[in-house]
N, CA, C and O of each residue as an XYZ file, in Angstrom:
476
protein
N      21.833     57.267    -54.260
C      22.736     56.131    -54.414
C      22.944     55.455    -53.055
O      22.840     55.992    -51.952
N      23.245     54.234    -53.318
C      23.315     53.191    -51.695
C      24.795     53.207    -51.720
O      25.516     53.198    -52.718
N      25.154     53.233    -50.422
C      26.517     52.307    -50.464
C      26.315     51.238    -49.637
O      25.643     51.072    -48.619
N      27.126     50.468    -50.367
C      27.705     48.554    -49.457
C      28.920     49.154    -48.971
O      29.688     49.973    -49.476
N      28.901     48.333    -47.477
C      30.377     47.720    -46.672
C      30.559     46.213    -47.053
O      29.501     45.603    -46.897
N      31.298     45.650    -47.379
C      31.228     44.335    -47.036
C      32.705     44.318    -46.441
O      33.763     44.878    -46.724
N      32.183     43.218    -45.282
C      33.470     41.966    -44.307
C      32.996     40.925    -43.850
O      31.844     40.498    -43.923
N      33.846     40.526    -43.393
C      34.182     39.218    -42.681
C      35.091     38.531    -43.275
O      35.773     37.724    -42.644
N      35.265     38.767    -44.743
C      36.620     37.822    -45.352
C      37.755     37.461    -44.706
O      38.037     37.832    -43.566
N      38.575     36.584    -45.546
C      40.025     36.385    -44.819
C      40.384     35.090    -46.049
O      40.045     34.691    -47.163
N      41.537     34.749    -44.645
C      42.193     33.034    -45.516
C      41.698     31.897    -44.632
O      42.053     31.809    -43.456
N      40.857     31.010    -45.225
C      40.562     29.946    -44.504
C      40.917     28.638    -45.070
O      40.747     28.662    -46.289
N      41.427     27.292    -44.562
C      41.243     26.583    -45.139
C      40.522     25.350    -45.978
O      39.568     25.205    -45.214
N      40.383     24.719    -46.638
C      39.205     24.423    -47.566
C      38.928     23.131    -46.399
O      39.673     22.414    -45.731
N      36.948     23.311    -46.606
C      36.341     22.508    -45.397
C      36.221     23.512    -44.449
O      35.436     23.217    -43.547
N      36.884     24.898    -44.331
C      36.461     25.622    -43.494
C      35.190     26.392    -43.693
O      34.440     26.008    -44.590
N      34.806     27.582    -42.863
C      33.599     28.282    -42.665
C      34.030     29.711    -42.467
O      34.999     30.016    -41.772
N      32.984     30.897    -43.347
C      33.485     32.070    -42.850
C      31.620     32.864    -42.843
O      30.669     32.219    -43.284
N      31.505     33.942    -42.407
C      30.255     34.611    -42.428
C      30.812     35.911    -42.739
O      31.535     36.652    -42.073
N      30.115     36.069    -44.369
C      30.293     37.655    -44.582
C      29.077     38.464    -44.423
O      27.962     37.942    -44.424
N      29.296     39.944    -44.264
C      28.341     40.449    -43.593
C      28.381     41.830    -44.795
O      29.459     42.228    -45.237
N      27.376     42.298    -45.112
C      27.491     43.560    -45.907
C      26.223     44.736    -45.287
O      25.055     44.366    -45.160
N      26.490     45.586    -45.083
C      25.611     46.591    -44.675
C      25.363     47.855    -45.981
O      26.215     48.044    -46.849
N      24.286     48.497    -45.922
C      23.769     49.045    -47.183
C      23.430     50.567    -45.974
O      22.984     50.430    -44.835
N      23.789     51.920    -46.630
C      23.535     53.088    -46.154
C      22.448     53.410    -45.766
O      22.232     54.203    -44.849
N      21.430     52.683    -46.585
C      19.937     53.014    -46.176
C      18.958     52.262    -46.203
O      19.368     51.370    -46.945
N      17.839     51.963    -45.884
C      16.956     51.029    -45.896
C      16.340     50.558    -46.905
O      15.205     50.936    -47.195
N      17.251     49.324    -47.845
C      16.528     48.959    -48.863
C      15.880     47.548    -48.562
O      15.013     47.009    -49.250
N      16.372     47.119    -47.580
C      16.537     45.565    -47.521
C      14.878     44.740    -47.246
O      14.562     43.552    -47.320
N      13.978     46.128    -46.870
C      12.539     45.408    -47.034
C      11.982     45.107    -48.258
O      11.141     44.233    -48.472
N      12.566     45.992    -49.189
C      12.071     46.354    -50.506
C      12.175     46.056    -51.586
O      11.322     46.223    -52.457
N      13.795     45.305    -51.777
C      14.209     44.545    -52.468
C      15.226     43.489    -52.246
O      15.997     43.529    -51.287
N      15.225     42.224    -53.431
C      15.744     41.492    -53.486
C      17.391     41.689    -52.924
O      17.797     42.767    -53.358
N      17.978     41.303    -52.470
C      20.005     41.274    -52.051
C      19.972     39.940    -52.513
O      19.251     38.947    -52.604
N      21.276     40.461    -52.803
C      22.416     39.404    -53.621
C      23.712     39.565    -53.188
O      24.357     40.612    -53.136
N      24.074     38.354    -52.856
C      25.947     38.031    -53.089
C      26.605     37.724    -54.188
O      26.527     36.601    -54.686
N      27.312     38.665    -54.681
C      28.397     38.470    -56.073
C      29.929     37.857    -55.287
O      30.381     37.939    -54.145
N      30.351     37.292    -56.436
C      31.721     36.726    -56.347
C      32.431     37.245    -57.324
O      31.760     37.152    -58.351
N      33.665     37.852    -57.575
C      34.479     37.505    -58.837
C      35.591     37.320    -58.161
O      36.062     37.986    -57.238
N      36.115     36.041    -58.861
C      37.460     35.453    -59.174
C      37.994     35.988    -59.740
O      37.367     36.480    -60.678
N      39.764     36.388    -59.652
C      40.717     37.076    -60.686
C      40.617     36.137    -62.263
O      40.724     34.918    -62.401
N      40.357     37.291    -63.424
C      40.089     36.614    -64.744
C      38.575     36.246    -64.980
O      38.115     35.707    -65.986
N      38.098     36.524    -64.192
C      36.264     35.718    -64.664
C      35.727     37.212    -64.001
O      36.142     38.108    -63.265
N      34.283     36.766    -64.939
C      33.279     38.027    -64.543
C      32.729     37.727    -63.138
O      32.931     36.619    -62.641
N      32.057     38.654    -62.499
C      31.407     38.788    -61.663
C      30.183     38.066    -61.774
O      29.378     38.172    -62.699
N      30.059     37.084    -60.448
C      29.154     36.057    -60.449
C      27.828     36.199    -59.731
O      27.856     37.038    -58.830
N      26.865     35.682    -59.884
C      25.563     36.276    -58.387
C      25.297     34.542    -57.732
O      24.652     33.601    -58.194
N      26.031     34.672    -56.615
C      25.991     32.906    -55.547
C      24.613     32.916    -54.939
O      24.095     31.802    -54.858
N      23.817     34.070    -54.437
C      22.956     33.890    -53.727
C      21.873     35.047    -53.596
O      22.346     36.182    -53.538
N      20.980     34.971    -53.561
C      19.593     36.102    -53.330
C      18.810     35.669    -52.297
O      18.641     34.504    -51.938
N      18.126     37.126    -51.628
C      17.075     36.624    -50.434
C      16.337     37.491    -50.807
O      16.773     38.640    -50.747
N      14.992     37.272    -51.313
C      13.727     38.254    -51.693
C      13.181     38.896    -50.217
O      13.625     38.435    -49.165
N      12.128     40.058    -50.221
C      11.919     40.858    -49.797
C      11.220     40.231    -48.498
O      10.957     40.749    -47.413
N      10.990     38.795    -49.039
C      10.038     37.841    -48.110
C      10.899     36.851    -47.803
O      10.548     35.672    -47.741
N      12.313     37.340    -47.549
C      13.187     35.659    -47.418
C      13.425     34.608    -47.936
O      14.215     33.767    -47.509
N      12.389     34.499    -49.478
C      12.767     33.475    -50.256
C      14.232     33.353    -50.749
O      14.633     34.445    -51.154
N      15.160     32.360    -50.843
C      16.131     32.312    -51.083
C      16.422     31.364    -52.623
O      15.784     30.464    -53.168
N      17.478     31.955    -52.903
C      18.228     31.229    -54.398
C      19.554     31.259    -53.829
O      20.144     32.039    -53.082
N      19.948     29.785    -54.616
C      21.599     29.798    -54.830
C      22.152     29.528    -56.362
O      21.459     29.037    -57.253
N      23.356     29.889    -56.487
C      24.301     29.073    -57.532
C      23.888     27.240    -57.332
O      23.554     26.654    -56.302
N      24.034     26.799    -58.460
C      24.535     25.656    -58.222
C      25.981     25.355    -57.386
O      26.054     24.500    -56.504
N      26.898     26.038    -57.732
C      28.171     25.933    -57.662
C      28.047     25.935    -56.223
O      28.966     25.252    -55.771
N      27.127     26.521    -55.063
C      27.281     27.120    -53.867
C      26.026     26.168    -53.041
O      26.245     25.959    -51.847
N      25.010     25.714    -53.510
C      23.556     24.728    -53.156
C      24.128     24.001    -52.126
O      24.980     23.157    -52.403
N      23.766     24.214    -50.890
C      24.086     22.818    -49.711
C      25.236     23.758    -49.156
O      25.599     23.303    -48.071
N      25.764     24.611    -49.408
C      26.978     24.969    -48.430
C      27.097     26.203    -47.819
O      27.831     26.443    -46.860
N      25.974     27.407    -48.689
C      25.821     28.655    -48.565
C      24.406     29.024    -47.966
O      23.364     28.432    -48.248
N      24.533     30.150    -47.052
C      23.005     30.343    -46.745
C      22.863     32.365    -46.474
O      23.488     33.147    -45.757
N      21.917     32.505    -47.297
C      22.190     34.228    -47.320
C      21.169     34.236    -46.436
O      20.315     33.353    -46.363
N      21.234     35.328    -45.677
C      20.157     35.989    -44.465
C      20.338     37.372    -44.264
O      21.345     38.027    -44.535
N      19.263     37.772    -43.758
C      18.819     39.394    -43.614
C      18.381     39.783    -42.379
O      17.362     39.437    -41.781
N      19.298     40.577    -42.038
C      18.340     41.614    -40.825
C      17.920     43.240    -41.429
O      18.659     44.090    -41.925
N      16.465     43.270    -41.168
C      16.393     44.336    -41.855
C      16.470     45.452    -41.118
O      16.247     46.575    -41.571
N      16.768     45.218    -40.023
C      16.316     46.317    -38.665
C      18.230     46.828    -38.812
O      18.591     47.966    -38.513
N      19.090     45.886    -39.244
C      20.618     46.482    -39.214
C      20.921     46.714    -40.337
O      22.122     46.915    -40.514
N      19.992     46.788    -41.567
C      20.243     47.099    -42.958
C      21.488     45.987    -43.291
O      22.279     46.597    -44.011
N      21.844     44.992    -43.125
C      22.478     43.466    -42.975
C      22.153     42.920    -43.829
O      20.972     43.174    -44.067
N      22.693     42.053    -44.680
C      22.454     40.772    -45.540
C      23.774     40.274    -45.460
O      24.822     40.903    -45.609
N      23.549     38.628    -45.116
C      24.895     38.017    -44.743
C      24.753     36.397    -45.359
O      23.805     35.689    -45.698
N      25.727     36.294    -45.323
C      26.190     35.251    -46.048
C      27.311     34.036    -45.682
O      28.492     34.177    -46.000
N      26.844     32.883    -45.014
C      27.325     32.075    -44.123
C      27.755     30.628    -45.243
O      27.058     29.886    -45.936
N      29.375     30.723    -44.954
C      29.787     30.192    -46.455
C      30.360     28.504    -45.442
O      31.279     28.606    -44.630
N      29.955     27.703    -45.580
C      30.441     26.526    -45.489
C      31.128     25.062    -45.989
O      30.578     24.324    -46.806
N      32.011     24.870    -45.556
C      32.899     23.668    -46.803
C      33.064     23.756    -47.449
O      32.744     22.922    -48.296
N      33.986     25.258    -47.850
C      34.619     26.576    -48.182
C      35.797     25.072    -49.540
O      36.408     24.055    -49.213
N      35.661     25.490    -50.445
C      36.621     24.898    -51.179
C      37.592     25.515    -52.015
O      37.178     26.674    -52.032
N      38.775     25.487    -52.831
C      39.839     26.720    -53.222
C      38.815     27.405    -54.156
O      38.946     28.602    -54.413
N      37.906     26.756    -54.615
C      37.313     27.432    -56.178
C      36.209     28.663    -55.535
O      35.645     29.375    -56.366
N      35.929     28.882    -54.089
C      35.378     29.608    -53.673
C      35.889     30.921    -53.669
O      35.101     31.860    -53.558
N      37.256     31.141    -53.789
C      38.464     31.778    -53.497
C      37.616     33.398    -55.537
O      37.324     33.500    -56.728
N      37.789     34.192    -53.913
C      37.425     35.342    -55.320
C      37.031     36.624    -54.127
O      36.873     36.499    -52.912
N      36.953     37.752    -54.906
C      36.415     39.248    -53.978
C      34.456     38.930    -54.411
O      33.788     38.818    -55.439
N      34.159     38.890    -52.644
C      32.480     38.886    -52.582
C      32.208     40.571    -51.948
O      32.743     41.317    -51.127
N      30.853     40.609    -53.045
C      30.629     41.698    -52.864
C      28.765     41.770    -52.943
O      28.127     40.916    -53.559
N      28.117     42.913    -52.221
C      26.705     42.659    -52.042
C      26.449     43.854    -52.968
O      27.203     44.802    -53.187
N      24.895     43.546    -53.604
C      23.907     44.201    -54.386
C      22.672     44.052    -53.935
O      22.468     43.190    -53.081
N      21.456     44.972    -54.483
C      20.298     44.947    -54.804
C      20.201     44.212    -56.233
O      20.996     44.035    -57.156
N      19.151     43.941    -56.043
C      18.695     43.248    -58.075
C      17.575     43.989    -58.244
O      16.894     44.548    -57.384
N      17.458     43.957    -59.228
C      16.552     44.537    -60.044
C      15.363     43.659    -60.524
O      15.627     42.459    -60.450
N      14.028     43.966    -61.034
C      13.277     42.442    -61.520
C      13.752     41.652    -62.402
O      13.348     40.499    -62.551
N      14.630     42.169    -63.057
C      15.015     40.979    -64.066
C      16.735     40.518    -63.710
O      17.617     40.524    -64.570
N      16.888     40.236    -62.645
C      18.122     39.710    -61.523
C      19.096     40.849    -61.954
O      20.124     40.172    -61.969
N      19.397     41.774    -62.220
C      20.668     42.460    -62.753
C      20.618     43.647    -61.202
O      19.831     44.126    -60.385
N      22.156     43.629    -61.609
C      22.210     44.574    -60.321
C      21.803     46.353    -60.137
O      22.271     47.133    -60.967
N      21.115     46.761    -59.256
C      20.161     47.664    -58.987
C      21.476     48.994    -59.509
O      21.535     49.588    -60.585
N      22.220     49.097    -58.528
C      23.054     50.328    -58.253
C      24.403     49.410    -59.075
O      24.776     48.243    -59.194
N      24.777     50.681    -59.484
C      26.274     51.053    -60.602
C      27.449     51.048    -59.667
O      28.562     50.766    -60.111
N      27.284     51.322    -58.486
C      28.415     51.579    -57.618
C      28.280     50.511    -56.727
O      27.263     50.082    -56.183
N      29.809     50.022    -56.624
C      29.607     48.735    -56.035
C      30.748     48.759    -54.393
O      31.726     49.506    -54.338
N      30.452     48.046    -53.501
C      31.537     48.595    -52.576
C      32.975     48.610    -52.612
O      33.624     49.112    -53.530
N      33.570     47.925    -51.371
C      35.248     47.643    -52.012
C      35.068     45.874    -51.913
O      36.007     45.114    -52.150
N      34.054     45.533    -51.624
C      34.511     43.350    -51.347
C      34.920     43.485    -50.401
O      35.204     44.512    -49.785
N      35.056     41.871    -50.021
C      35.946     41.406    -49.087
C      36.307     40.171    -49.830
O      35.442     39.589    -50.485
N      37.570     39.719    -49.770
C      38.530     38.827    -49.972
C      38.450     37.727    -49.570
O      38.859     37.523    -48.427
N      38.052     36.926    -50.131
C      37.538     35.044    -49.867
C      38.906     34.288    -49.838
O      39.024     33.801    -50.963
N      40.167     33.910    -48.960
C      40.952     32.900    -49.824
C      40.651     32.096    -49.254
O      40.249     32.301    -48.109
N      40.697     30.947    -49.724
C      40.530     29.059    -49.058
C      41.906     28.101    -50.135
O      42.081     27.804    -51.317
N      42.343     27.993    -49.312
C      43.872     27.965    -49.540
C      44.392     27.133    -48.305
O      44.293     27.745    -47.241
N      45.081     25.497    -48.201
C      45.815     25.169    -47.381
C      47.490     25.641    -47.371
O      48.233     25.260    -46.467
């Protein structure tokens, strides 16, 4: 089993910028796809962003133009650089592996970090 850290969260205000950072126990990050989940209080758990094994990247619509996921694989790292941060961004982000058919790899998920964007 892997474990995730994720941080960098906080309260920022909307138009602001934050970089979350999640680290994984062991070296998966050559091997497979990472993903950034979101859930908002009341809604399911969302997937904003993926970086394949080769750096290809996906976003949400909801997130296109403002979000950019990146990988160091040498710090077992996948991060996530959130820009013009708006309230609806506001939810606990949390990192995964995917699986081939996008679903998340591992059952155990970390603790998040806390997105607010809030004036």
């Amino acid at each position: 089993q892997v474990q995730f850290v994720e941080s960098g969260g906080g309260l920022v205000q909307p138009g602001g910028s934050l970089r979350l950072s999640c680290a994984a126990s062991r070296d998966i990050f050559r091997r497979y796809t990472l993903g950034w989940y979101r859930q908002a209080p009341g809604k399911q758990r969302e997937l904003v962003a993926r970086i394949t094994s080769w750096r290809i990247t996906n976003y949400a619509d909801s997130v296109k133009g403002r979000f950019i996921i990146s990988k160091d694989n040498d710090r077992n790292t996948v991060y996530l650089q959130m820009n013009s941060l708006k309230p609806e961004d506001t939810a606990v982000y949390y990192c995964n592996a995917l699986t081939s058919t996008m679903t998340p790899m591992y059952d155990v998920w970390g603790q998040g970090t806390q997105v607010t964007v809030s004036s």
